[in-house]
C-alpha positions as CSV (number, residue, x, y, z in Angstrom):
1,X,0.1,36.9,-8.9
2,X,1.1,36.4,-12.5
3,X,3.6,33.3,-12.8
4,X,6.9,33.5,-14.9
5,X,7.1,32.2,-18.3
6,X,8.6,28.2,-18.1
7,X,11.6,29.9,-19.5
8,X,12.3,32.6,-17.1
9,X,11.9,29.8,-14.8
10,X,14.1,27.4,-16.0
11,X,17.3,29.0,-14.2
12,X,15.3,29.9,-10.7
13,X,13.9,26.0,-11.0
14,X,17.4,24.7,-12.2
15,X,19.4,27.0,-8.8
16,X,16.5,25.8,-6.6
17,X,16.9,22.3,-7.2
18,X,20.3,22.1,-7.2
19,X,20.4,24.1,-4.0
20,X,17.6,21.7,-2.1
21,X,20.2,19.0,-3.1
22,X,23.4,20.3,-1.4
23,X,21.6,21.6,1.5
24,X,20.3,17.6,1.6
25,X,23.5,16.9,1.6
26,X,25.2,18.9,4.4
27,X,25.1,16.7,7.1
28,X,26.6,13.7,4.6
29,X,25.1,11.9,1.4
30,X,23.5,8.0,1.5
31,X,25.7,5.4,1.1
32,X,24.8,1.9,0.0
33,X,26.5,-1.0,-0.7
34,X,27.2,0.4,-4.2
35,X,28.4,3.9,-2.5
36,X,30.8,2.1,-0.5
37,X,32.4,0.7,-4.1
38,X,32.5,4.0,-5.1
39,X,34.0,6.0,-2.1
40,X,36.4,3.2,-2.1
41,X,37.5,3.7,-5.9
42,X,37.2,7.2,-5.7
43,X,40.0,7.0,-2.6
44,X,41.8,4.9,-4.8
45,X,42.3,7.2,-7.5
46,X,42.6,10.3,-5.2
47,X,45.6,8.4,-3.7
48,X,47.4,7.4,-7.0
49,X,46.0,3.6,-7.1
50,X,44.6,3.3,-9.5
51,X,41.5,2.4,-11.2
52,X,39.9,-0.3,-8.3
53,X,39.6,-1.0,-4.6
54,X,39.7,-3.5,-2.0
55,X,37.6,-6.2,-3.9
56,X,38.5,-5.9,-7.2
57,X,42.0,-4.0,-7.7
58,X,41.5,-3.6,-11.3
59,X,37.4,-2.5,-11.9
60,X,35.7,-4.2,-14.4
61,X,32.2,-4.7,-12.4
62,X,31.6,-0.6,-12.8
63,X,32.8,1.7,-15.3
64,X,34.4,4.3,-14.4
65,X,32.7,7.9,-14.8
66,X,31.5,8.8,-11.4
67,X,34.3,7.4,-9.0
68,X,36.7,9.4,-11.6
69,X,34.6,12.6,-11.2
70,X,34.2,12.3,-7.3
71,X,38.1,11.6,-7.2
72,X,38.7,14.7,-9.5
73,X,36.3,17.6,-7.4
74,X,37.5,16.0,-4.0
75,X,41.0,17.2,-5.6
76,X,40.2,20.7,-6.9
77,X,37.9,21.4,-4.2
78,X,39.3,19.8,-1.0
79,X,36.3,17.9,-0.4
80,X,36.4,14.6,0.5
81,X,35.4,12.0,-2.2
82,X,31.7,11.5,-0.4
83,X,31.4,15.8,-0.2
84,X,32.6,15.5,-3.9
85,X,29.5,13.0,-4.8
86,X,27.1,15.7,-3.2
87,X,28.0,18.3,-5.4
88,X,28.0,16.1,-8.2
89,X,24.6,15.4,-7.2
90,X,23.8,19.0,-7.4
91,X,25.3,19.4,-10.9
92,X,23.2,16.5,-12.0
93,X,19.8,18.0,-10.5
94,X,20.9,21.7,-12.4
95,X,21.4,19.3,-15.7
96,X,18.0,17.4,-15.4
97,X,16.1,20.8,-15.0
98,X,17.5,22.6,-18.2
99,X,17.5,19.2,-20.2
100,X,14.1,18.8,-19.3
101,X,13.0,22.0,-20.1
102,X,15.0,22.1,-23.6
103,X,12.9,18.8,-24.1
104,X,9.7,20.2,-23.2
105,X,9.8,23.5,-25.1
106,X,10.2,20.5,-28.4
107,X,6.9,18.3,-27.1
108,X,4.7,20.5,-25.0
109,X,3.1,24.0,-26.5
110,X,0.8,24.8,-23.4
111,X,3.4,27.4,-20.9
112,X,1.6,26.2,-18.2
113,X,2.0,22.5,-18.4
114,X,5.8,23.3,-19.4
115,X,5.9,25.3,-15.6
116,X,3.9,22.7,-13.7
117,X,6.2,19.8,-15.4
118,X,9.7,21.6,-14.6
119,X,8.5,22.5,-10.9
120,X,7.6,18.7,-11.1
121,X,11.0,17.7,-12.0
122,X,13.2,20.3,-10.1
123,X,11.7,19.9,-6.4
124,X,10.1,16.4,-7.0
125,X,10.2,13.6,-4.6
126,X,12.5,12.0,-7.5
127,X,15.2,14.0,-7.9
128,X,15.7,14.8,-4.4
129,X,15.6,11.7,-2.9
130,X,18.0,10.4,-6.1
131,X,20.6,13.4,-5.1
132,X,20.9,12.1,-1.6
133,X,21.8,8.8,-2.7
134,X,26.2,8.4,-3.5
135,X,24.8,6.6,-6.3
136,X,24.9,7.4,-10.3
137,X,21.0,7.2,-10.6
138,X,20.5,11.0,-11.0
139,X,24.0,11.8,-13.0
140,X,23.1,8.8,-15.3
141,X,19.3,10.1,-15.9
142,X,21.0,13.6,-17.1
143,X,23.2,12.0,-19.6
144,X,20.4,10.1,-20.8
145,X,18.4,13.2,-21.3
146,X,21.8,15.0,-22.9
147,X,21.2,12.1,-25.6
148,X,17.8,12.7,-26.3
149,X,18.0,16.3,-26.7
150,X,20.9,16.1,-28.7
151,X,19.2,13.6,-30.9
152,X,15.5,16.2,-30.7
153,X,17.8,18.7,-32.4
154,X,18.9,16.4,-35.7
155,X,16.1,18.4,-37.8
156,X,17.1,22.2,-36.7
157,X,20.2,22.2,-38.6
158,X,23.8,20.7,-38.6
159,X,21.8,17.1,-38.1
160,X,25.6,15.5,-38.8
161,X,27.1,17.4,-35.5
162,X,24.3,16.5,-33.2
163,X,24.0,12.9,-34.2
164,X,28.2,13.3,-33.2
165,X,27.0,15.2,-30.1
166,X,24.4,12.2,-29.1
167,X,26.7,9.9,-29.9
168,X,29.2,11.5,-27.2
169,X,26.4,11.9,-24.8
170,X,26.4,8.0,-24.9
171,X,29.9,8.0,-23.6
172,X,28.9,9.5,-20.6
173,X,25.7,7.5,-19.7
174,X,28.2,4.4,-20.4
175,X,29.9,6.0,-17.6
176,X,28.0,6.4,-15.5
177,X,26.3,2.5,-15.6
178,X,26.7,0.0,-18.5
179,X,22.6,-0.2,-19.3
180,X,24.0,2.9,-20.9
181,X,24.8,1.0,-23.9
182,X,20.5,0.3,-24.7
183,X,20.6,4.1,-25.7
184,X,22.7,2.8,-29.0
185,X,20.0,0.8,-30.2
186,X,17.7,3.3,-29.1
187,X,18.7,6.0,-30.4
188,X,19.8,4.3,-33.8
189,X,16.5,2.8,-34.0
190,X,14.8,6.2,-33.6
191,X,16.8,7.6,-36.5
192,X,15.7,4.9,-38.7
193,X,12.4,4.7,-38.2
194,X,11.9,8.2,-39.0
195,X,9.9,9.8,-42.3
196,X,13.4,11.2,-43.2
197,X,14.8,10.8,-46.7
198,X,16.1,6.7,-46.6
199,X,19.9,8.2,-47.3
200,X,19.8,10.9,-44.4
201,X,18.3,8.3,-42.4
202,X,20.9,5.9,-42.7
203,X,23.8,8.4,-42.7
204,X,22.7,9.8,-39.4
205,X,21.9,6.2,-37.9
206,X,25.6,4.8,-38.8
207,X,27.5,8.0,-37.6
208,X,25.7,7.6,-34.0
209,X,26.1,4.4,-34.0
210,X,29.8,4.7,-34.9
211,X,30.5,7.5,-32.8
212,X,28.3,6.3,-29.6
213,X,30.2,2.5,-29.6
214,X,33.6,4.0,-29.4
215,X,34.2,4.2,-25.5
216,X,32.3,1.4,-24.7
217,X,33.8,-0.9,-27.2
218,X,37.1,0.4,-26.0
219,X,36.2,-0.2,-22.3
220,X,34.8,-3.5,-23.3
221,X,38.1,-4.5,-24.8
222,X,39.6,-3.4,-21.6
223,X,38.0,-5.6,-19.4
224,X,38.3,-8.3,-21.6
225,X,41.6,-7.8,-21.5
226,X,41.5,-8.1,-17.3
227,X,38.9,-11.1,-16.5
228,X,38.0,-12.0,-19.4
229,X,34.4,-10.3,-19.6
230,X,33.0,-7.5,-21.1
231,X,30.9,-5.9,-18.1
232,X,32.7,-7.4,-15.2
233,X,31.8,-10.9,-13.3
234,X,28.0,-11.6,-13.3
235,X,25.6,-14.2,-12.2
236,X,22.7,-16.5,-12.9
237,X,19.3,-14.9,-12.2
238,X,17.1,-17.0,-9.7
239,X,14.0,-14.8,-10.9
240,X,12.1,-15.4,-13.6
241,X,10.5,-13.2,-16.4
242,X,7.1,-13.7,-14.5
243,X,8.4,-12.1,-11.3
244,X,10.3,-9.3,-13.3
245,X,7.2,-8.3,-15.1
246,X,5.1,-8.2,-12.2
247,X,7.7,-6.3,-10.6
248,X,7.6,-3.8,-13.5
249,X,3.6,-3.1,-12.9
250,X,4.5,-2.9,-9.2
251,X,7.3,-0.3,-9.9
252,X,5.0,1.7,-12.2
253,X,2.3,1.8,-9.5
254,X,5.4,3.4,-7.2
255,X,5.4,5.8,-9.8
256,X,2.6,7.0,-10.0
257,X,2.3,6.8,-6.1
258,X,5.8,8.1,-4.7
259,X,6.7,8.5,-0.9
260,X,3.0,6.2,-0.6
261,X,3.9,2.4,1.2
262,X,1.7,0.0,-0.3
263,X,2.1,-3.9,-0.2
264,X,3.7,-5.3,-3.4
265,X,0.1,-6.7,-4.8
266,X,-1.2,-3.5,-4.0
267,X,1.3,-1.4,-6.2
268,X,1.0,-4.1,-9.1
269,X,-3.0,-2.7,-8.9
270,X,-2.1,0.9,-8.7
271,X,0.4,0.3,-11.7
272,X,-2.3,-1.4,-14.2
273,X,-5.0,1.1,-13.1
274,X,-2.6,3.9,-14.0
275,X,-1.5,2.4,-17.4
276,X,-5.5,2.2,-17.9
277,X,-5.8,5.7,-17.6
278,X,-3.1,6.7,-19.5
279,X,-4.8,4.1,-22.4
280,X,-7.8,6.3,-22.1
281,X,-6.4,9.6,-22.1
282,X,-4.2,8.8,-25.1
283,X,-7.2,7.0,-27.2
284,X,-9.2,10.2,-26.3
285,X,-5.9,12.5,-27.5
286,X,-4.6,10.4,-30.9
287,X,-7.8,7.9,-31.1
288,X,-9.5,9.3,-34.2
289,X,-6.5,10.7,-36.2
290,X,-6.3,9.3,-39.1
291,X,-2.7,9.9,-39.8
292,X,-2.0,7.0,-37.2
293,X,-3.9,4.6,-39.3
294,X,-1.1,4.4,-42.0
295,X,2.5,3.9,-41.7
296,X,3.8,6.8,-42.8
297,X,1.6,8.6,-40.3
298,X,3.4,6.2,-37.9
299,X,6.6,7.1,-38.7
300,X,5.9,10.7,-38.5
301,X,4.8,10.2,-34.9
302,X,7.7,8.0,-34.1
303,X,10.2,10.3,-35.7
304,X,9.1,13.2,-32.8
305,X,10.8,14.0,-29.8
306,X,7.7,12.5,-28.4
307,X,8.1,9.5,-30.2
308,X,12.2,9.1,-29.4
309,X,10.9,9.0,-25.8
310,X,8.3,7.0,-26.1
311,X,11.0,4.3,-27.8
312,X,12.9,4.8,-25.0
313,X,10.6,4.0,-22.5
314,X,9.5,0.8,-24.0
315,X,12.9,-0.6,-25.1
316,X,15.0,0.2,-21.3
317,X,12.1,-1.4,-19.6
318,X,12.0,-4.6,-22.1
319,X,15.8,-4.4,-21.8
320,X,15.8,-4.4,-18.0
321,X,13.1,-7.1,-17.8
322,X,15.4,-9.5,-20.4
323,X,19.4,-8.1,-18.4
324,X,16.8,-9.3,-14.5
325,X,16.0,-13.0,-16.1
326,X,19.0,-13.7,-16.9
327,X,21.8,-12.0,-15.0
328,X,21.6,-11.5,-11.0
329,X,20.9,-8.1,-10.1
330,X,18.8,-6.2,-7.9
331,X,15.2,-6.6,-7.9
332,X,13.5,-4.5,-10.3
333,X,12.2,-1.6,-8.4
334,X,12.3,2.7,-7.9
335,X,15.9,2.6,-8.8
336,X,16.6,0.2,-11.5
337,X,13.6,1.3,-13.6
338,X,14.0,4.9,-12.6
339,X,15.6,6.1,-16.3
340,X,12.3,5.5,-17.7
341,X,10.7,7.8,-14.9
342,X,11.4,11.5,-16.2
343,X,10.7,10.2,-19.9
344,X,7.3,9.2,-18.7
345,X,6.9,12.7,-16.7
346,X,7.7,14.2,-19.7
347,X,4.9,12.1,-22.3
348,X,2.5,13.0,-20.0
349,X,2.9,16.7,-19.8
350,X,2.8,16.0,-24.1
351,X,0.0,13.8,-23.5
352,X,-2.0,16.8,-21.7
353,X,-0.9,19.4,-24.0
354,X,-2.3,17.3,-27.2
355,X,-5.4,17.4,-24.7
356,X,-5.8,21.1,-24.3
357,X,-4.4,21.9,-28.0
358,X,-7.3,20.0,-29.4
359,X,-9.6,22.7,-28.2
360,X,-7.1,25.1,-29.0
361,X,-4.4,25.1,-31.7
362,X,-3.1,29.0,-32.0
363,X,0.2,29.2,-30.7
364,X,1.1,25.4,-31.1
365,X,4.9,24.5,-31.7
366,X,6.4,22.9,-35.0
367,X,5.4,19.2,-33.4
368,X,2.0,19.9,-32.1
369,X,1.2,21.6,-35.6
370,X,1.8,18.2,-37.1
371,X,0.1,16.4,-34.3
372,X,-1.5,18.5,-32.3
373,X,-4.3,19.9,-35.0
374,X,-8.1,18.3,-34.1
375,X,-8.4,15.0,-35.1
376,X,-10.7,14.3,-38.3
């Protein structure tokens, strides 16, 4: 049986996942400790109270995007708030698929790697156990993804109106969970770093930056203006950087593991075997290109969709590891680091492709003719 192209199956992929998610969700969605913040908010507003709940009547220690949107289906639809965060859930499933698959038609030329990554994505262990969850981890991973393939379309045309339409995307991530604020500097970093005339580059980099600080800053000022911090009352951290790195490696080795229980020691093993191999199948992919052995040919990498996640990965885990020393929050783990996840999913399907285009160039996309061609 002949399989669809990766872009017939985008919307089958895209209705399946978001599908396997409500019917997840029928007989109720998880709530944490967080959830119950959010139901309770969401109540709040659905009532006429306000932005808060019974612990803090004024919220500062969230931001506001997801209690808002379960307040505002439960009142369209009927639902109750918790009902409301299912379907959210949904939505956010539907978003990752497309936004994936808009992602991978930029950084993977092989349609069968694009397929076996987007059935990856839609009906993964990842994004279903993420849409049970009356959490923001899955809604926050799509508007992270909005941002980079807002950003991946800067060199099409109009670069001005996507950097605008990035910076937006920002807005929402904020929303969702203040860690959104990292995809400022990434994203601005990205820009900058590119081979791009020095004038474009800095044009585009201030107007995201410009745009993408708006809501934050405002929301900052808000709080500010309430308890006197910027993100709401936080805490020491009794952990150091040792024990948040190690819990990185550990996490990594859950990722490359899912739904597998392993002892803490053993996951940090899994996790530095699995960057091994990654090491090894990149050196065998980019090792002997010349073009990597000079900065421009740095740039030129870096300046990729590829490259913008790539940055990403490295800069929210380095953020996470820094925000863990030094502030009290959960321990780094499935959830926390899970932003970096679908980036990663999405280098390695690149990471193949370069493999197989090396033996095969003919049909290669505008990125994998620049970096895809055999290496001399």
């Amino acid at each position: 049986m002949k399989l669809p192209s990766s872009r017939r199956a985008v919307p089958i992929l895209a209705g399946l996942s978001g599908l396997m998610a409500i019917v997840l969700n029928t007989s109720g969605v998880s709530i944490g400790d967080d959830g119950v913040g959010y139901q309770a908010i969401a109540d709040s507003l659905k009532k006429g109270r306000g932005l808060g709940y019974f612990l803090e009547p004024r919220l500062t220690t969230w931001p506001p995007g997801w209690p808002t949107l379960m307040a505002g289906v439960s009142k369209i639809t009927g639902l109750s708030t918790t009902q409301a965060a299912g379907v959210l859930n949904a939505f956010a499933a539907i978003s990752v698929v497309v936004l994936s698959a808009s992602l991978l038609n930029r950084i993977v030329s092989d349609d069968r790697i694009r397929l076996a990554a987007l059935a990856a994505i839609a009906v993964g262990a990842d994004t279903m156990l993420l849409s049970h969850l009356l959490m923001t981890d899955l809604a926050f991973i799509a508007a992270a993804l909005l941002v980079f393939e807002r950003l991946g379309r800067i060199d099409d045309d109009q670069p001005y109106r996507w950097a605008i339409a990035a910076g937006i995307g920002v807005w929402v991530a904020f929303s969702f969970r203040y860690v959104g604020v990292v995809l400022i500097g990434t994203g601005g970093l990205w820009l900058l770093v590119s081979n791009r005339p020095a004038r474009k580059r800095l044009e585009l980099a201030a107007l995201f930056g410009a745009v993408s600080v708006i809501f934050p800053a405002m929301w900052m000022v808000r709080n500010h203006s309430i308890d006197g911090t910027l993100l709401g009352v936080r805490f020491s951290s009794a952990r150091g950087p040792v024990q948040n790195l190690a819990d990185i490696v550990s996490t990594l080795g859950n990722f490359a593991l899912p739904g597998v229980l392993l002892g803490n020691k053993l996951w940090i093993l899994v996790g530095l075997v699995a960057g091994l191999v990654v090491v090894v199948l990149a050196w065998h992919a980019f090792g002997r290109d010349r073009r990597l052995r000079s900065i421009s040919g740095l740039r030129d990498a870096l300046g990729t969709v590829s490259g913008l996640l790539l940055m990403h990965v490295g800069i929210y885990a380095a953020y996470i590891w820094y925000v863990r020393s030094t502030t009290a929050l959960n321990k780094i783990d499935y959830r926390l680091l899970n932003p970096i996840y679908l980036p990663m999913v999405l280098l390695l399907a690149a990471l193949v492709s370069r493999l197989v285009v090396l033996g095969r160039v003919a049909g290669a996309t505008d990125q994998d003719r620049v970096w895809a061609t055999r290496a001399r």
